[in-house]
N, C-alpha and C positions, 0 to 999 in steps of 0.2 A: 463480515470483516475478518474474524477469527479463521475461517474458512480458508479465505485468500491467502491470509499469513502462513497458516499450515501450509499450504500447498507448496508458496514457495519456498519455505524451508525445507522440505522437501527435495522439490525442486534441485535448492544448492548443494543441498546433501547429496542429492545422484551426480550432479555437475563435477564436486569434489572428488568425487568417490572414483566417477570418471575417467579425471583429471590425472587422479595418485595411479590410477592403473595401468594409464599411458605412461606415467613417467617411468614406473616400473616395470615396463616391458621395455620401453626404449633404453634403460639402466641395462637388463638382461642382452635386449640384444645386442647392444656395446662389445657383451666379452665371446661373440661367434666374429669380429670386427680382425683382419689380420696385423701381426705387430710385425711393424720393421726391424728387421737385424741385419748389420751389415756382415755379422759374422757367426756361426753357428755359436752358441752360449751354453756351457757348461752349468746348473745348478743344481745344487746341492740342497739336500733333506737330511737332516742328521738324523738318528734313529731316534723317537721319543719325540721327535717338533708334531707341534700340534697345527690343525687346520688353520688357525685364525694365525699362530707365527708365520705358514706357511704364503698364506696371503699379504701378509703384511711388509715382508721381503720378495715380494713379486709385484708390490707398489716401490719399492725401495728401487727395485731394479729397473722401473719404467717399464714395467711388462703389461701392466694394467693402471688405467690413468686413476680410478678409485676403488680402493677396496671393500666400500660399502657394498659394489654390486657381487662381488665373491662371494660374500659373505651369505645376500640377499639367497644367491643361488645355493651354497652349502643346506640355507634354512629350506628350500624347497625340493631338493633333493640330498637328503644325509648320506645316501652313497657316496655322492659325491666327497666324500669328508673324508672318506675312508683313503687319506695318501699315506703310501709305501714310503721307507725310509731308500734311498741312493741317489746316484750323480744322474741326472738327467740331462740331456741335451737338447736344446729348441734352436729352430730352424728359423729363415726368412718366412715369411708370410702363415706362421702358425696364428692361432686365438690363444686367448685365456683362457677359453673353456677347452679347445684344443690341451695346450699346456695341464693342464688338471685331469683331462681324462689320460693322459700320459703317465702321469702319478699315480694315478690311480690304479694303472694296468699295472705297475710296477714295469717299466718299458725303459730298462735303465740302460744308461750309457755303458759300453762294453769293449773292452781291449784285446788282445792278442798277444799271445807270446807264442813262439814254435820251438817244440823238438825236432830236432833235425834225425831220421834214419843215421846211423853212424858213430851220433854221438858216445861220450863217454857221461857219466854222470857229475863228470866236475863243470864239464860244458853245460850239462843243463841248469845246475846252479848260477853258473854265472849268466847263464840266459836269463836266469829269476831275479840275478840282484839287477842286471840293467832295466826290466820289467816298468815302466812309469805305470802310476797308481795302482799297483799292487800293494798289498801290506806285507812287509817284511817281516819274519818270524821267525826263520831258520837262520838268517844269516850266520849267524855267530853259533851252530848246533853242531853236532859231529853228525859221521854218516850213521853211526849208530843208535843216536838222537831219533832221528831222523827215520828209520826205520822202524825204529821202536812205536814211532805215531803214528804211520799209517798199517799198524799191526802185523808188520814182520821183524817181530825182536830179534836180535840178534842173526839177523841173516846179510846175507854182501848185497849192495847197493845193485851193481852193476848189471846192466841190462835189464832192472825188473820196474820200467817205467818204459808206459810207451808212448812211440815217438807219434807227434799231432801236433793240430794248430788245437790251441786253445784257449777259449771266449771267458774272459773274466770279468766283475766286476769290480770299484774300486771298494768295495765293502769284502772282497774275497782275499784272502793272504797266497805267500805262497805255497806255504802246507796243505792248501785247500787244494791246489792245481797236485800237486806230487800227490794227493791222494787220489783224487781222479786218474793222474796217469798210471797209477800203480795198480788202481782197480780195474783200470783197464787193459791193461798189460795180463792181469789172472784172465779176464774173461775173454781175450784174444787167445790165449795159451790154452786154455782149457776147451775152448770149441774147436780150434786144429787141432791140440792131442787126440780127441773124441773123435775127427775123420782119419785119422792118420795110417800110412801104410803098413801092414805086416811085415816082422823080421829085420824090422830096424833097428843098430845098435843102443838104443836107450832104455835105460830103464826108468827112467822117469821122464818128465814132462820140464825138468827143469836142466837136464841134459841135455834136451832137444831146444830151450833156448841159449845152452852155451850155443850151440851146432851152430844155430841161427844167426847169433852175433857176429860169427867168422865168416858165414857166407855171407851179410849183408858186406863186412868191411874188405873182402874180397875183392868186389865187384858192386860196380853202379849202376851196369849194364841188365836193366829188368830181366832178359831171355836169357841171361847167360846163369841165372841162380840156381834153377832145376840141378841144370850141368857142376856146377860149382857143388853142389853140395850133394850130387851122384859121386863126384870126385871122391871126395871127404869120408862118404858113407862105405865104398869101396877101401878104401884107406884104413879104414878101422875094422872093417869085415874080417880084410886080412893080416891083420894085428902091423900094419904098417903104421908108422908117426905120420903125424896130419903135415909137418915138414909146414909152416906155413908164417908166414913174416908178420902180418897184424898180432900175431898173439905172441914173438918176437919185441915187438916192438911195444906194446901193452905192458909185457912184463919190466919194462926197460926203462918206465915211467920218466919224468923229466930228465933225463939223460940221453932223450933220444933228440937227436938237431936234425932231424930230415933224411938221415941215411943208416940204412944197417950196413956192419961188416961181416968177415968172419968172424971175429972175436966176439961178436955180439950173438952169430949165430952157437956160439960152443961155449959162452957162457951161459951157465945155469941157474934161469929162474923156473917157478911152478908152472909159467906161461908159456917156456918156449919149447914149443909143439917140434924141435927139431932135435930134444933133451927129452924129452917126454914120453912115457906114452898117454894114446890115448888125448882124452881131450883133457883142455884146463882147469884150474877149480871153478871158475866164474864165469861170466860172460865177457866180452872186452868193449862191449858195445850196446847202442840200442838197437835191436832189428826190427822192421816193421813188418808186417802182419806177410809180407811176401817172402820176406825170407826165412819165417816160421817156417810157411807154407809151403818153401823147397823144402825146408830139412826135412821135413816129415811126410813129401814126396819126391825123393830125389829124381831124378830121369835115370832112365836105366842105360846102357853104354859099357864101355871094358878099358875107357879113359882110367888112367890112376895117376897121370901129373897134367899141369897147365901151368901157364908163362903168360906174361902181360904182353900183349904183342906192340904197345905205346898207343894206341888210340883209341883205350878205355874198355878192348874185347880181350879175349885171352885163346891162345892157341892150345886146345887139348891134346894129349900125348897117350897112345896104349901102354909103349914100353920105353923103359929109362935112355936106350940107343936115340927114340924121336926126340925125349924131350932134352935132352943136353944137345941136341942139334936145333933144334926152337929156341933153346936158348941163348945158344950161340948168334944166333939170326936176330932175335928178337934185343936179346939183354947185353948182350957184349959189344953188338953195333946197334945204340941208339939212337932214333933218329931227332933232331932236332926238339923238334915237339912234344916230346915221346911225353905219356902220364899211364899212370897203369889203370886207371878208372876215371870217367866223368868226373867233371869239378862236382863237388858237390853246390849247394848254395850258401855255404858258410863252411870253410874246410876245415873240421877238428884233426885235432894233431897226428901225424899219423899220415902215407901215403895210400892208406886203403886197398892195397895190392903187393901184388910182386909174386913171386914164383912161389908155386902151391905144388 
């Protein structure tokens, strides 16, 4: 009799044991189950939430119908535990386990903001204040704030951020992006100085980004930059003024409504290369890695003027008799449509051309 009893206690004891094990697999495999979303879902991990908050607000959210299996899973695999703080985004037909190994990768939700080629640095600012979930930082900083933090104290803003799209998170400000594009603006600068051609008017590498700034805001026209900045380089070879309207109109700061005159051309700022010699103190723009890449290989040719001929190309000139005849052609009978460069895709201030 004692026998029998043992056994089946037993018995119920494996039944049980059985029983609880099935249930707990069919708990587990609930959360590989896809959850409906009618619309991609933004969640958030603050920095310092712990695994069991983290679950807790993923039952809150309907993402998981009970948290005890989370949990069940965290205890069988503690990797698992280990979630990243930021914004994540879950899809239609994702899982719970799905969702966690997302967290876990750190696979965070990621924004954009773009420098545009051309720009000036007041434009990229304001590209940073419109920025949604970016964290704002600088707003209210000066330019030499500003400077001072991404560890060029006391130096001028302009043109030393380079132009890109750039992937943020909302955990990143925007002092974090301006140091990215500042850093990357040295190591774009410093790998073309290091190709760059012999017997070019620079003596430094940050000369050869002013140069850069003027030919990008020149011309939009990719093929025409070599030439644009043979022009230039030719120009200052022979101790001639670079004569050129963006750096005109640069100096001329909110004053400028769309048109230069004479009066704007023979008044004197630091900027205007028609006052001037030689080139300006700054850069007047952002240039991208292509028109570094003219300045410090100009094309070679015996051009030393060009004119915007209206559909975004420019007509090169050897001696002063061609180009005041292109210009006359070109500038004094406009045709309708006329633009001296490519729109750009967001046009900063400034018509990026005109007679060089």
């Amino acid at each position: 009799m004692l026998k029998k009893l043992l056994l089946a206690c037993v018995c119920v004891a494996v039944l049980a044991s059985a029983g609880t094990g099935l249930w707990v697999w069919q708990g587990l495999q609930g959360l590989k189950k896809p959850v409906t979303l009618e619309e991609p879902l933004l969640f958030n991990v603050p920095q310092g939430a712990s695994f069991a908050e983290v679950v807790g607000r993923l039952e809150a959210e309907g993402l998981v119908s009970d948290r005890l299996w989370l949990r069940v899973y965290g205890r069988l695999d503690p990797e698992q535990t280990r979630i990243r703080a930021g914004e994540y985004e879950f899809f239609d037909g994702m899982s719970p386990s799905d969702m966690v190994a997302k967290m876990v990768s750190g696979d965070t939700k990621h924004w954009y903001v773009q420098f545009i080629e051309g720009w000036t640095f007041k434009d990229m600012r304001a590209a940073l204040a419109r920025a949604e979930k970016l964290q704002k930082v600088t707003g209210e900083w000066t330019s030499e704030q500003i400077m001072a933090a991404v560890g060029a104290e006391g130096e001028h803003p302009e043109g030393r951020f380079f132009p890109d799209t750039y992937a943020f998170t909302s955990n990143e400000s925007d002092l974090d992006l301006l140091k990215r594009a500042f850093n990357r603006m040295e190591t774009v600068l410093a790998e073309e100085w290091a190709e760059r051609e012999e017997g070019l008017p620079y003596k430094t590498p940050y000369e050869a980004l002013i140069m850069a700034s003027i030919v990008e805001r020149e011309t939009g026209a990719p093929h025409e930059r070599g030439q644009v900045a043979g022009v230039f380089v030719r120009r200052l070879q022979k101790g001639m003024r670079l004569q050129t309207d963006p750096t005109v109109i640069y100096g001329m700061g909110d004053s400028y409504q769309g048109r230069i005159g004479r009066k704007d051309l023979r008044t004197y700022t630091p900027y205007n290369t028609y006052r001037i010699n030689g080139l300006p103190p700054t850069p007047i723009a952002l240039p991208g890695r292509e028109s570094i890449h003219a300045s410090l290989h100009p094309e070679d040719g015996d051009a030393l003027y060009f004119v915007a001929r209206g559909d975004g190309t420019h007509k090169f000139s050897r001696t002063l008799a061609e180009h005041q005849k292109a210009v006359r052609e070109f500038q004094l009978n406009r045709r309708k449509d006329y633009r001296s460069s490519p729109a750009p895709v967001e046009p900063p201030p400034g018509d990026g051309g005109g007679e060089g």
